[in-house]
The first five atom37 places (N, CA, C, CB, O) and aatype in JSON, in Angstrom:
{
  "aatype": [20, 20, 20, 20, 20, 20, 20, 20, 20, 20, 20, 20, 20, 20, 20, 20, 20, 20, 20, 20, 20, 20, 20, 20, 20, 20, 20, 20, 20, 20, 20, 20, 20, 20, 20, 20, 20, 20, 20, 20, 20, 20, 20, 20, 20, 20, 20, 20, 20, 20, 20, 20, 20, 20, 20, 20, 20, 20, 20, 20, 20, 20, 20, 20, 20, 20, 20, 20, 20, 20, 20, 20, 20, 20, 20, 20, 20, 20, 20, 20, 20, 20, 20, 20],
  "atom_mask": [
    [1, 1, 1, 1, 1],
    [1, 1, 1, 1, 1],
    [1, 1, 1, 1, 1],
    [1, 1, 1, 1, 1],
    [1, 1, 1, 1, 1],
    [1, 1, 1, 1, 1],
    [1, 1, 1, 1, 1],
    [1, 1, 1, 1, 1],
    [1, 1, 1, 1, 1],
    [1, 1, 1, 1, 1],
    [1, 1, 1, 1, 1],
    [1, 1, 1, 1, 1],
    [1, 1, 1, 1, 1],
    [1, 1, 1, 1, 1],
    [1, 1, 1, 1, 1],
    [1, 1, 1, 1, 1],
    [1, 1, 1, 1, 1],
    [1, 1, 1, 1, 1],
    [1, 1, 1, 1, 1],
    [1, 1, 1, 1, 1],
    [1, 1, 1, 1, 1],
    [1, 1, 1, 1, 1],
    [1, 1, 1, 1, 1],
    [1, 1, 1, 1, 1],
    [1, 1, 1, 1, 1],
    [1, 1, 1, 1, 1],
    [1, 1, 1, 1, 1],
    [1, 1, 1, 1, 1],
    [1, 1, 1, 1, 1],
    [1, 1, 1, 1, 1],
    [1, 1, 1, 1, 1],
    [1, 1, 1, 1, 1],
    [1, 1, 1, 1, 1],
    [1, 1, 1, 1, 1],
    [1, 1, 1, 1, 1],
    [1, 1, 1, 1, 1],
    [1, 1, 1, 1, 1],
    [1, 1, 1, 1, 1],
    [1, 1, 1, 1, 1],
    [1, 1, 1, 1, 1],
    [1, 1, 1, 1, 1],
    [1, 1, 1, 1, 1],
    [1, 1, 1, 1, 1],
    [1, 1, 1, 1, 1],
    [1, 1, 1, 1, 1],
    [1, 1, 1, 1, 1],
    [1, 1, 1, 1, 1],
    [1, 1, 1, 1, 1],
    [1, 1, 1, 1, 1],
    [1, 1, 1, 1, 1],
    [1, 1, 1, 1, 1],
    [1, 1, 1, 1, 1],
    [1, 1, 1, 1, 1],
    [1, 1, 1, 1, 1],
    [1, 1, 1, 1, 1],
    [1, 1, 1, 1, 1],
    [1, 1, 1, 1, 1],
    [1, 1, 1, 1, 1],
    [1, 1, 1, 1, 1],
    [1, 1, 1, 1, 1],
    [1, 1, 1, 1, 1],
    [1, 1, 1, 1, 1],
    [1, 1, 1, 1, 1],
    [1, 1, 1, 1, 1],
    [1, 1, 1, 1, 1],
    [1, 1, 1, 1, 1],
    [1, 1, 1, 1, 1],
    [1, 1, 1, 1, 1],
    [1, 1, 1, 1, 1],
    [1, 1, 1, 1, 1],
    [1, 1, 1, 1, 1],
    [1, 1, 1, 1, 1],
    [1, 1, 1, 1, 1],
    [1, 1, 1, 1, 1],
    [1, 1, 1, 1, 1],
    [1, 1, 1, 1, 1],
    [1, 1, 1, 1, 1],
    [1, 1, 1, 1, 1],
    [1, 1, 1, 1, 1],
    [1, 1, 1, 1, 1],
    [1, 1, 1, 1, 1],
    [1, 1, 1, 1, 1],
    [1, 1, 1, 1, 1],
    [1, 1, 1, 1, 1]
  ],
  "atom_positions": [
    [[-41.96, 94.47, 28.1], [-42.81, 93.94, 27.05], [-42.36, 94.42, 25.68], [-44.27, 94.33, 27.3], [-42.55, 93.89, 24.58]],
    [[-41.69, 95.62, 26.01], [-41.55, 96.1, 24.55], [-40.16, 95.46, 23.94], [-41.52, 97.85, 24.5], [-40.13, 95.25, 22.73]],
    [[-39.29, 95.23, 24.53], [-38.19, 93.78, 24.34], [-38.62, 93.22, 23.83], [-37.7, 92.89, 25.22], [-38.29, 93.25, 22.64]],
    [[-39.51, 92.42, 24.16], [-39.95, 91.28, 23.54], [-41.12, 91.4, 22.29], [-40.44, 90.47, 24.67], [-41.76, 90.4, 21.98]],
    [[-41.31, 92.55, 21.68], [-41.85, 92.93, 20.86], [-40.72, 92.79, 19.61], [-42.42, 94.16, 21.27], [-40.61, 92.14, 18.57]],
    [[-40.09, 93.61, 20.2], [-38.5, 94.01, 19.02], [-37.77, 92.79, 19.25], [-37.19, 95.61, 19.52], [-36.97, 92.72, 18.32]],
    [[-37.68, 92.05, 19.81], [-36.87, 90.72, 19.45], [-37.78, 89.54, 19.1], [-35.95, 90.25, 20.7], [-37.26, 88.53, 18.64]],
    [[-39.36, 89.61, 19.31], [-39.72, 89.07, 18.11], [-40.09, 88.86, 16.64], [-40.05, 88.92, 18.3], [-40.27, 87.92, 15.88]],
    [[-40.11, 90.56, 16.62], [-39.86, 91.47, 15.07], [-39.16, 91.33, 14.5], [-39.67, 92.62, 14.88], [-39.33, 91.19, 13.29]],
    [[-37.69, 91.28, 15.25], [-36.48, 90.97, 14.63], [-36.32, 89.41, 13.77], [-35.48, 91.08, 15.82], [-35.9, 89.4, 12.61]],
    [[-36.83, 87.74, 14.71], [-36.78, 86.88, 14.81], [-37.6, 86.72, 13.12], [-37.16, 86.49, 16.2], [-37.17, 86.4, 12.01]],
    [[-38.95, 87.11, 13.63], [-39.63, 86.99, 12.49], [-39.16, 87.64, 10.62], [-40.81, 87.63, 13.09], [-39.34, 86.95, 9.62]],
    [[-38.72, 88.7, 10.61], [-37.9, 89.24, 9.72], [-36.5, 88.64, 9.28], [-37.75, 90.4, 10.19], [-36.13, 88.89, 8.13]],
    [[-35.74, 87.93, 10.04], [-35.15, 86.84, 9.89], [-35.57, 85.77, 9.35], [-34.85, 86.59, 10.73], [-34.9, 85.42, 8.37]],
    [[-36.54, 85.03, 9.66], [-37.27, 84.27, 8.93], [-37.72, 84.43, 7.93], [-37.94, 83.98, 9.32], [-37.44, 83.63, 7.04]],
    [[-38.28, 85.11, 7.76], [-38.63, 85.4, 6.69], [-37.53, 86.11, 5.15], [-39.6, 86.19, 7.25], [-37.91, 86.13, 3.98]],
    [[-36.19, 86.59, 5.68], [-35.68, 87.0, 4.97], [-34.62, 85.78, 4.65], [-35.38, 88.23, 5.37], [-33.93, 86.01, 3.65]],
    [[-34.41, 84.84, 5.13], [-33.68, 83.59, 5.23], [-34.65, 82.67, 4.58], [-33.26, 83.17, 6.75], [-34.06, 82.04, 3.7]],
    [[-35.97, 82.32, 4.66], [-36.42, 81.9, 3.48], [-36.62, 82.6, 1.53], [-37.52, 81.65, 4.08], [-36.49, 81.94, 0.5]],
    [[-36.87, 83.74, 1.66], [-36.23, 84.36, 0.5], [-34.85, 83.77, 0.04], [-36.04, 85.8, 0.81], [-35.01, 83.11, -0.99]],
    [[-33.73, 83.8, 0.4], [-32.49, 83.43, -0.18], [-32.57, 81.81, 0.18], [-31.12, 84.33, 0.49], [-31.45, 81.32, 0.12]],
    [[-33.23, 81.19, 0.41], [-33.28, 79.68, 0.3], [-34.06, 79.5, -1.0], [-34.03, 78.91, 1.61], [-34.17, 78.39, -1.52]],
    [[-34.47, 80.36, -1.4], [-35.15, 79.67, -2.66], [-34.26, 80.12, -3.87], [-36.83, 80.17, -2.91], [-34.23, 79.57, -4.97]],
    [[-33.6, 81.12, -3.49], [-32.21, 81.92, -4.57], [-31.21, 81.22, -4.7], [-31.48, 83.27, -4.09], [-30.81, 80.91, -5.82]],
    [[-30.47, 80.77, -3.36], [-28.98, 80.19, -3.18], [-29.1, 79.06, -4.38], [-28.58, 79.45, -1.41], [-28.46, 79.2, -5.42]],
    [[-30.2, 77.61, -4.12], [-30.0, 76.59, -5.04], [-30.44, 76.65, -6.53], [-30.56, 75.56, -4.51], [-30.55, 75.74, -7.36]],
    [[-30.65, 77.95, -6.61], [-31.37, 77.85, -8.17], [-30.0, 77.67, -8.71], [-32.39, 79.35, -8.93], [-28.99, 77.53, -8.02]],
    [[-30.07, 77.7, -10.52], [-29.47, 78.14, -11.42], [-29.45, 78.51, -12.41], [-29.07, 77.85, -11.52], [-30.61, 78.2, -12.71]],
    [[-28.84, 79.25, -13.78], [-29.08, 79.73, -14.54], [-28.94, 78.6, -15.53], [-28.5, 80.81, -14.56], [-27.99, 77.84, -15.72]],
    [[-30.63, 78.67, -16.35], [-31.02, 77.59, -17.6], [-30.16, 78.26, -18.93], [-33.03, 77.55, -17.98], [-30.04, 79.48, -18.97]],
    [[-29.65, 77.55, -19.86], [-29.17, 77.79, -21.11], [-30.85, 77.89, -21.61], [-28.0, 76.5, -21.81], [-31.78, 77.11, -21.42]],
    [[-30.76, 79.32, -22.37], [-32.05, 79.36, -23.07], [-31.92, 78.94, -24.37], [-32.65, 80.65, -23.09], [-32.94, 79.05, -25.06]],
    [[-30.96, 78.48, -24.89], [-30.74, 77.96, -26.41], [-29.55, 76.51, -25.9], [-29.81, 79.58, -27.72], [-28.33, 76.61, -25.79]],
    [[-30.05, 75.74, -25.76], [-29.32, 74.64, -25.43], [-29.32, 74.06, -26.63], [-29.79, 73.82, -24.34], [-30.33, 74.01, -27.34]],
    [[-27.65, 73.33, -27.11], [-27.07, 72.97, -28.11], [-27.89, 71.88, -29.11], [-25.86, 72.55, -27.61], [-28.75, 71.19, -28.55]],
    [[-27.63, 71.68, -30.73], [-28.99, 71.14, -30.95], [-28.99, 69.27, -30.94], [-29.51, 71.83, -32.57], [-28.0, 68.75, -31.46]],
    [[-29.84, 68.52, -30.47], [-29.61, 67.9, -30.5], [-28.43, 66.59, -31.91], [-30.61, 68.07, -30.01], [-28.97, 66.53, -33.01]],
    [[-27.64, 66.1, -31.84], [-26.71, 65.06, -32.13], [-27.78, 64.39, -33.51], [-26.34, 63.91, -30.54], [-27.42, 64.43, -34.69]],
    [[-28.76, 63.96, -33.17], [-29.54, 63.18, -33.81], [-29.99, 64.07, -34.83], [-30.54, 62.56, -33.01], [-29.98, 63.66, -35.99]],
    [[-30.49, 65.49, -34.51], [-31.1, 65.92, -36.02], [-30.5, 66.76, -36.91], [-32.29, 66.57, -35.95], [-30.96, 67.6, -37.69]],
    [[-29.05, 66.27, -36.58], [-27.49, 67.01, -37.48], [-27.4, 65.83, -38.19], [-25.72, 67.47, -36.48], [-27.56, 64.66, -37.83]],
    [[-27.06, 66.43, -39.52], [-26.77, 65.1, -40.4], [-25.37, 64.84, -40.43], [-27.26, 65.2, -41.94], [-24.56, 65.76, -40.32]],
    [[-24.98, 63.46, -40.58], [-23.76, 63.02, -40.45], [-22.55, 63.46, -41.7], [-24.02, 61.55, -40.31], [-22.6, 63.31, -42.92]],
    [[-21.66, 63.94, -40.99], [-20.11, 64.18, -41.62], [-19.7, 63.28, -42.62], [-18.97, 64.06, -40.56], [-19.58, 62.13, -42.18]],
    [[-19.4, 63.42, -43.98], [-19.29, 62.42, -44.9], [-17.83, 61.81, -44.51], [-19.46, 62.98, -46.44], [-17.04, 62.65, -44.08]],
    [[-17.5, 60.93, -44.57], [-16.64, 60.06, -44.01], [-15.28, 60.77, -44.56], [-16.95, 58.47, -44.45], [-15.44, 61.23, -45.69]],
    [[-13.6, 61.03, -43.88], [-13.35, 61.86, -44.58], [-12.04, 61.04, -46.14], [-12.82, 63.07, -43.38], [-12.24, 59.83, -46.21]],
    [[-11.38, 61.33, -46.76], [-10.53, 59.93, -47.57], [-9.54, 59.8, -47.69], [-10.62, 59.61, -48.72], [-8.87, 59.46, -48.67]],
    [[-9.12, 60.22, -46.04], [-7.64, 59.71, -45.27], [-8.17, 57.96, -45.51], [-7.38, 60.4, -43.05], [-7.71, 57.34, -46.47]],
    [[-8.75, 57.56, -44.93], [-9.24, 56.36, -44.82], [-10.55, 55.92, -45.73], [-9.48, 56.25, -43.48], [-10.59, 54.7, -45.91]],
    [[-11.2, 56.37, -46.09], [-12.03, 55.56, -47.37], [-11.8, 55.79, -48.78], [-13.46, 55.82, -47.33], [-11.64, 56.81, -49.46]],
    [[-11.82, 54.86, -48.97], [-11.44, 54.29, -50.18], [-13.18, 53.9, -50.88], [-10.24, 52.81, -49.82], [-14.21, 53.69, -50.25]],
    [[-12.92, 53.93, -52.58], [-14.05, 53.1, -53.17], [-13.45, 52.03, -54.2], [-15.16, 54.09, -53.94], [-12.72, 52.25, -55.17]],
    [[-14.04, 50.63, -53.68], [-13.27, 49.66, -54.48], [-13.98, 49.37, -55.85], [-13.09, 48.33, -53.67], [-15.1, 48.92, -56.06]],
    [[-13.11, 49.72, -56.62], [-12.96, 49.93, -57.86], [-12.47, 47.95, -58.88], [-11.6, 51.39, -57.79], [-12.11, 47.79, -60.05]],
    [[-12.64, 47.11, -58.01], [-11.86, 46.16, -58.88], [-13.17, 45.54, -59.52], [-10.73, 45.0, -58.03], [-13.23, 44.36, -59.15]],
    [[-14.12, 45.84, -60.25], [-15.13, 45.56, -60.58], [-15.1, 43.84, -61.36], [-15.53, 46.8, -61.36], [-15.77, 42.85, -61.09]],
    [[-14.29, 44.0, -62.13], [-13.59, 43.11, -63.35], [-13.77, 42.02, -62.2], [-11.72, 43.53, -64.13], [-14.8, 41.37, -62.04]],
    [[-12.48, 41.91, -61.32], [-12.02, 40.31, -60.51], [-13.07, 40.1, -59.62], [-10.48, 40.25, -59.49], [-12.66, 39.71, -58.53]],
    [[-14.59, 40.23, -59.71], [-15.38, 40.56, -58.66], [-16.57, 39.25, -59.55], [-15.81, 42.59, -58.42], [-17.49, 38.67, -58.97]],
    [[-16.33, 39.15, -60.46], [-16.84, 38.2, -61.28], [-16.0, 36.62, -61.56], [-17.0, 39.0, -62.53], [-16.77, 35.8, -62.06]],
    [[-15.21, 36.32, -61.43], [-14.66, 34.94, -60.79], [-14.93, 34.56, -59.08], [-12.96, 35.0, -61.02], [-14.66, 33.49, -58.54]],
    [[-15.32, 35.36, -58.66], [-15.41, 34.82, -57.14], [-16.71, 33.69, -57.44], [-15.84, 36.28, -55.76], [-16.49, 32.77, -56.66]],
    [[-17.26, 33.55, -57.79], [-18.33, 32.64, -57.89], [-18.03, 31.1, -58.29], [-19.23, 33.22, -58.84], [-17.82, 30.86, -59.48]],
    [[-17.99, 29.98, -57.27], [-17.55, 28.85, -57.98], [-18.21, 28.01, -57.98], [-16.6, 28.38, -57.74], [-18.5, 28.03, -56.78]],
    [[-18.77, 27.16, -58.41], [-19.79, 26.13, -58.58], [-19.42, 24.99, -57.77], [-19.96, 25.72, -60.01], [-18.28, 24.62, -58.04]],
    [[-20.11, 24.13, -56.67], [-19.88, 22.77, -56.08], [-20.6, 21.79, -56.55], [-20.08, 22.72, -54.78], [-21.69, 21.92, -57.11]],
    [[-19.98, 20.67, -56.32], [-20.58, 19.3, -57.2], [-21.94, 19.39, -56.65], [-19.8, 17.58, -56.88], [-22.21, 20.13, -55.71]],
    [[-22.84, 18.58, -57.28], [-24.36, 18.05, -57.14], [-23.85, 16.99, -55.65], [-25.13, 16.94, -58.97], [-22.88, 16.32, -55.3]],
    [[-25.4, 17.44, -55.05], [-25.32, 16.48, -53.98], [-25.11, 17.59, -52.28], [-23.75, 15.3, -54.45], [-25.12, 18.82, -52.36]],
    [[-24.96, 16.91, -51.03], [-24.27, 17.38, -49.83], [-23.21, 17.94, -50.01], [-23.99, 16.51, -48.99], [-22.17, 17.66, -50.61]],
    [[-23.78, 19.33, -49.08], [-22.3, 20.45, -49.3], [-22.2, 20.45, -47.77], [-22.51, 22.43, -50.19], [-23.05, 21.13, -47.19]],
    [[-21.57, 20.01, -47.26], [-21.44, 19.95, -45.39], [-20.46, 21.42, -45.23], [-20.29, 18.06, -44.55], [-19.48, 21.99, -45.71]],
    [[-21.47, 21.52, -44.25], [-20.78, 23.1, -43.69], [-19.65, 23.11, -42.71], [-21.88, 24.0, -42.86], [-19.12, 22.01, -42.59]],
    [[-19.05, 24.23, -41.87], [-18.11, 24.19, -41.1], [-18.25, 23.18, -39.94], [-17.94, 25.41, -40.74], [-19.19, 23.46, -39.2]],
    [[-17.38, 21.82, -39.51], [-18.01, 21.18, -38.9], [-18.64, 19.9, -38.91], [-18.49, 21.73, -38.78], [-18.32, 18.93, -38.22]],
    [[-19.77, 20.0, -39.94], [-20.5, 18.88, -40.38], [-19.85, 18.03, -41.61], [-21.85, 19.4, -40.76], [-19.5, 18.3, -42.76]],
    [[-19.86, 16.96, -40.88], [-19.32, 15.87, -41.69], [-20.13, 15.18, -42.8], [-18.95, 14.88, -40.81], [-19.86, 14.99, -43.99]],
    [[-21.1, 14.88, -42.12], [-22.72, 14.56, -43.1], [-23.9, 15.28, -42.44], [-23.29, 12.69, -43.12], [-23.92, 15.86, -41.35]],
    [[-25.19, 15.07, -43.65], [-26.37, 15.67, -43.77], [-27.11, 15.24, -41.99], [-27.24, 14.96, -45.35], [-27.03, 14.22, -41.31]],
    [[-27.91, 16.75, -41.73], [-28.53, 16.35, -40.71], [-29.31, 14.9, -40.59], [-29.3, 17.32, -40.53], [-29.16, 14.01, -39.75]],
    [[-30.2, 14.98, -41.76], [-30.81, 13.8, -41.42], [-30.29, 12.36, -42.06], [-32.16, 14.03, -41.75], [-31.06, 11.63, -42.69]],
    [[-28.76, 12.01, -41.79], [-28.25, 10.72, -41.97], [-28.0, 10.3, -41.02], [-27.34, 10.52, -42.64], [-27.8, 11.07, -40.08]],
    [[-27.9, 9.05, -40.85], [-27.86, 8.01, -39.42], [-26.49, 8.01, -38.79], [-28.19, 6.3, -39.78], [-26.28, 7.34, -37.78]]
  ]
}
């Protein structure tokens, strides 16, 4: 009887010590300062390898050209929607 005392002592202490490290093995360690979010960093001013500011102020005033009175048919359209 006493066998079976100590090998169910044993069994049980097993169990019990095998659920302890089941709750250890899958954890993991949280970053307590996790990086800050993307969104509330303000954006990098663009750098002027590549931007430019266009400066042609002057030739920026002929682009404007006047079309005759009447139907201005767009890309496509030959005449006004509502002609037969």
């Amino acid at each position: 009887m006493a066998e079976k005392t100590i090998l169910l002592t044993c069994f049980l202490f097993l169990i019990i010590f095998q659920l302890n490290f089941g709750l250890v093995i899958p954890s993991r360690v949280l970053n307590p300062h996790p990086p800050p979010s993307p969104i509330l960093r303000s954006p990098l001013p663009p750098s002027l390898d590549w931007y430019t500011i266009n400066d042609d102020k002057g030739s920026e005033g002929d682009a404007f050209r006047p079309t005759s009175p009447g139907h201005s048919p767009g890309v496509g359209h030959q005449t006004p929607p509502g002609a037969p």
